[in-house]
C-alpha positions in Angstrom: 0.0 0.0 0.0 2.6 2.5 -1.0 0.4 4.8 -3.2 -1.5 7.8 -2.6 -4.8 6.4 -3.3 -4.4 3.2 -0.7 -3.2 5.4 2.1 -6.6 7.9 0.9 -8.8 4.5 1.3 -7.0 3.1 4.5 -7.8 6.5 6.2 -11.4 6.7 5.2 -12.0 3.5 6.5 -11.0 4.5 9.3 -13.0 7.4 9.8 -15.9 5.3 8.4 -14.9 3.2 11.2 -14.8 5.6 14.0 -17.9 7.4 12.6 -20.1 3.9 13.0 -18.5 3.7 16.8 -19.8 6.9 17.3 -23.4 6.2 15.9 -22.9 3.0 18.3 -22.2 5.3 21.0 -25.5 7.3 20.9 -24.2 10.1 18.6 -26.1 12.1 15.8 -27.1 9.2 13.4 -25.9 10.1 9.6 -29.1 11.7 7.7 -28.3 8.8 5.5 -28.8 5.9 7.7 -32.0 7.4 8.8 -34.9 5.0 7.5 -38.0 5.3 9.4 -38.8 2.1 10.9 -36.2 0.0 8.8 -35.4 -3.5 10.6 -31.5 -3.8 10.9 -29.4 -6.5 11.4 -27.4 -6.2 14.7 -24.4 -7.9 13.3 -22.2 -10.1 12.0 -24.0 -13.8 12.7 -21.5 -15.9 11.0 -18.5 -15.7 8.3 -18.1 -18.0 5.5 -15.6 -18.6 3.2 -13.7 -21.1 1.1 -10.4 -23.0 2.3 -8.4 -25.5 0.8 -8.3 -27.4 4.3 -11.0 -26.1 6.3 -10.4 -28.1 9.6 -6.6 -27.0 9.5 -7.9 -23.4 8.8 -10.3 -23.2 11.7 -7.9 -24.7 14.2 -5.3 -22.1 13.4 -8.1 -19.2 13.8 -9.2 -21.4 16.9 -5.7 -21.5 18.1 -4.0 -17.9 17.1 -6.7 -15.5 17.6 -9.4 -17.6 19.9 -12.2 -17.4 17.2 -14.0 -21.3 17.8 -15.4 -23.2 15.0 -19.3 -23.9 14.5 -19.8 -26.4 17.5 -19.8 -30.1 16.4 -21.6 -31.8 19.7 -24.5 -31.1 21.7 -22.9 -27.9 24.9 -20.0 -27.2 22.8 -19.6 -23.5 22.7 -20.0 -21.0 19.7 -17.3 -17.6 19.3 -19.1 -15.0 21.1 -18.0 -11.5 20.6 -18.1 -8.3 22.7 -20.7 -5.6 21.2 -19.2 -3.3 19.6 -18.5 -1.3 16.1 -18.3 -3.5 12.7 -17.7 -1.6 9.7 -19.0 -2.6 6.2 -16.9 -1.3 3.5 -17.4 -3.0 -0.3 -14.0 -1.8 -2.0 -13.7 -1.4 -6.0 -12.8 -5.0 -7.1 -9.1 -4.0 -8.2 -8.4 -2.5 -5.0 -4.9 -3.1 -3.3 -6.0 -2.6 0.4 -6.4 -6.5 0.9 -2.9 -7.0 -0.7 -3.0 -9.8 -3.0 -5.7 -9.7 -5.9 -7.0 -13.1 -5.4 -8.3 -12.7 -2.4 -11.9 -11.1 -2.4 -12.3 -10.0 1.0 -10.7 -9.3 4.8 -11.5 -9.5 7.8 -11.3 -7.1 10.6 -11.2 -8.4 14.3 -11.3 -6.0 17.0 -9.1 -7.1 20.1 -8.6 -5.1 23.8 -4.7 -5.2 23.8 -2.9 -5.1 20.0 0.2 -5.3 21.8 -0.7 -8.5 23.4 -2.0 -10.1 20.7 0.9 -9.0 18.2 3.2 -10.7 21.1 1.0 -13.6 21.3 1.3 -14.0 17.5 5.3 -13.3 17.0 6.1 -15.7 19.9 4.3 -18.8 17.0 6.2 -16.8 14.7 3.1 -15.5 12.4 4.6 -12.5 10.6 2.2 -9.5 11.9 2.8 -6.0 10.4 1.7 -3.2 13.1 0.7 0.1 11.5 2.9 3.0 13.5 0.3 5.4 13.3 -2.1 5.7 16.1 -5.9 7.3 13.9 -8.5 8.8 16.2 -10.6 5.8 16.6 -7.5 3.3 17.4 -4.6 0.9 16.3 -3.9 -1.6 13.2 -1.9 -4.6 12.8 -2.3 -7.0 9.4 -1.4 -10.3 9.1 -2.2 -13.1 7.1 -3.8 -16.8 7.9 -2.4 -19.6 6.3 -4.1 -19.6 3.2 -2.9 -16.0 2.7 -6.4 -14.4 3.4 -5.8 -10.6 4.5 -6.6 -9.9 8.3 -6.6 -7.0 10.0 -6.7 -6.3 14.1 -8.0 -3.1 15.4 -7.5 -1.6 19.1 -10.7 0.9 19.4 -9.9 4.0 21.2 -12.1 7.0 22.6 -15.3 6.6 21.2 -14.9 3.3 19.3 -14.3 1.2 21.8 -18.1 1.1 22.2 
């Protein structure tokens, strides 16, 4: 992402980002997302996506970032996640902000300490890039899973940590 244009699109997510946390947080809604009586989804209620080994795959998410698989037996558990700000962003399809072209989407977790997780993933020596810039509404890293697909961790701060 060394071009003009990427660093433009990085930063407007970003303020997308921290301008969703702050509708979260009881601000002004946008005159846009004003609809009336509109029914809204409340979130993300499951990812899908292709792998070439999908049992490796979900034991390294299970295993490097805590996310647990669909439960396979009756108690087991399902990932639950704090509430809290998602961002939606479609890009153009010829966008370079997920890195590699093949790849047709990213996924952006949101974690209390980046620090602790970059550690975390550096000590089982998964190459994590941390973005030295600190934005209004927090912190980046990027990293990739095994297959390659582009992930991103984000520390809210201030306002979108709600």
């Amino acid at each position: 992402m060394s071009n003009s244009s990427d660093v433009t699109r990085r930063t407007a997510i970003r303020v997308g980002i921290a301008g969703a946390a702050a509708v979260a947080a009881g601000a002004a809604p946008v005159s846009s997302q004003v609809t009336g009586d509109m029914e809204r989804v409340q979130g993300i209620g499951g990812f899908f996506f292709r792998a070439k080994d999908p049992r490796k795959l979900a034991e390294w998410y299970e295993t490097n970032l805590g996310v647990t698989g669909v439960p396979q037996t009756p108690g087991a558990t399902p990932w639950r996640t704090s509430a809290g700000t998602t961002a939606f962003a479609p890009f153009k399809e010829d966008t370079s902000y997920f890195g590699d072209l093949r790849f047709q989407w990213m996924i952006n977790f949101r974690v209390g300490d980046l620090d602790k997780m970059v550690a975390q993933l550096r000590a089982r020596g998964i190459a994590i890039e941390v973005d030295p810039q600190t934005y209004p509404n927090g912190r980046f890293a990027r990293l990739a899973d095994p297959e390659g697909n582009p992930i991103q961790l984000w520390q809210p701060e201030g306002r979108s940590r709600g």
